[in-house]
C-alpha positions in Angstrom: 114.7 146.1 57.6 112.0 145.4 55.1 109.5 142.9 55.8 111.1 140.2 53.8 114.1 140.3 56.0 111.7 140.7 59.0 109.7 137.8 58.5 112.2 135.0 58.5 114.0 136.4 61.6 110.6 136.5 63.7 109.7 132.6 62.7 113.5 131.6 63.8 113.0 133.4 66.9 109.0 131.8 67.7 110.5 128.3 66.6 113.5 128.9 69.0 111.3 130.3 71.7 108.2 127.6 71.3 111.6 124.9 71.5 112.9 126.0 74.9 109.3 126.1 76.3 108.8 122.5 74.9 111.9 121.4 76.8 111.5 123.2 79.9 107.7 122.3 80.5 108.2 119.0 81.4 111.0 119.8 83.7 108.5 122.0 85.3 106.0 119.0 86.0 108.2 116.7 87.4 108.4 117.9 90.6 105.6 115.7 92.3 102.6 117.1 93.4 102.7 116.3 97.2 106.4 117.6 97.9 104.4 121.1 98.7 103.2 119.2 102.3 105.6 120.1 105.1 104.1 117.5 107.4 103.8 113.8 106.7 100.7 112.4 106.6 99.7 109.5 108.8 96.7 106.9 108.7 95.2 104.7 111.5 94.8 100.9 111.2 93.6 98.8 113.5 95.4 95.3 114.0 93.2 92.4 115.8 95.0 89.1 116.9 92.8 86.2 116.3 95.7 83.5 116.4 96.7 81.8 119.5 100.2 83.7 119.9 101.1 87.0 121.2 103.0 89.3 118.1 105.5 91.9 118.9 106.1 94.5 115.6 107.6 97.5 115.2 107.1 100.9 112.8 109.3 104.0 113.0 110.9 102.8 115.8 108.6 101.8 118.1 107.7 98.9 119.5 103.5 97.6 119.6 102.7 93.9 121.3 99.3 92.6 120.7 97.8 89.6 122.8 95.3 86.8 121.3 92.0 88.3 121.4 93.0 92.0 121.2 92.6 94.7 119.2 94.7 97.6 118.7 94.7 101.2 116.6 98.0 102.6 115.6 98.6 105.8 113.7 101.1 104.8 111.1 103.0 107.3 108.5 102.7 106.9 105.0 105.1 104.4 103.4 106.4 102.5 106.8 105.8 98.9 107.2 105.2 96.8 110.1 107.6 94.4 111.1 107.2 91.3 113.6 110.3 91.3 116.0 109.8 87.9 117.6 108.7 84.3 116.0 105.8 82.8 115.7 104.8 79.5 113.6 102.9 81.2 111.4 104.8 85.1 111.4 108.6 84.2 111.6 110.7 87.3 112.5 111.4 89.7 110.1 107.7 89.4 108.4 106.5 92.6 106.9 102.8 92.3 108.0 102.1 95.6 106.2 102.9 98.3 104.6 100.7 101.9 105.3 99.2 103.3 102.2 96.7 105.7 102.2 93.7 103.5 101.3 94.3 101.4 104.5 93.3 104.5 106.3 90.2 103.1 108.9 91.2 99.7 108.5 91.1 96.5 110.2 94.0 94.3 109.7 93.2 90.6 111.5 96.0 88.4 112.1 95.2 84.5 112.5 
């Protein structure tokens, strides 16, 4: 094979090789970046009840009650929300009062 016979056949090869890379890169990224961590990661929130009424909520299926006046930490997983369970004037049942995201981590969540 003389070099004008080789040359053509390498650059259809690099452009055919360079092409699958191109397409399979992405495919490659797209897997998200924290699916490597086994555990789940929690944060911790404190909830303070400054209204007159006590609020029962729950969060991965369990159950909290805070009393007017108190103040309470709960370690909450990433992505669940809490949920009142009974009625109150201002919180009717079924309000989401919040949902954990990591940059609540070492807050103070006060309920009026």
């Amino acid at each position: 094979m003389s070099v004008k016979e080789r040359y053509p056949a390498s650059s259809i090869a690099t452009a055919t090789l360079t092409l699958a890379a191109a397409v399979t890169l992405p495919l490659a990224l797209a897997s998200p970046a924290f699916a490597s961590d086994a555990k789940r990661k929690t944060i911790t929130v404190r909830l303070r009840d400054d209204g007159p009424y006590s609020i029962q909520f729950h969060c991965s299926a369990r159950e909290y009650t805070i009393k007017p006046g108190e103040t309470i930490s709960l370690k909450l997983p990433v992505g669940d929300a809490l949920t009142t369970t009974n009625s109150t004037p201002k919180y009717p049942s079924g309000t989401k009062i919040v949902s954990a995201y990591p940059y609540l981590n070492d807050a103070t969540i006060i309920l009026h």
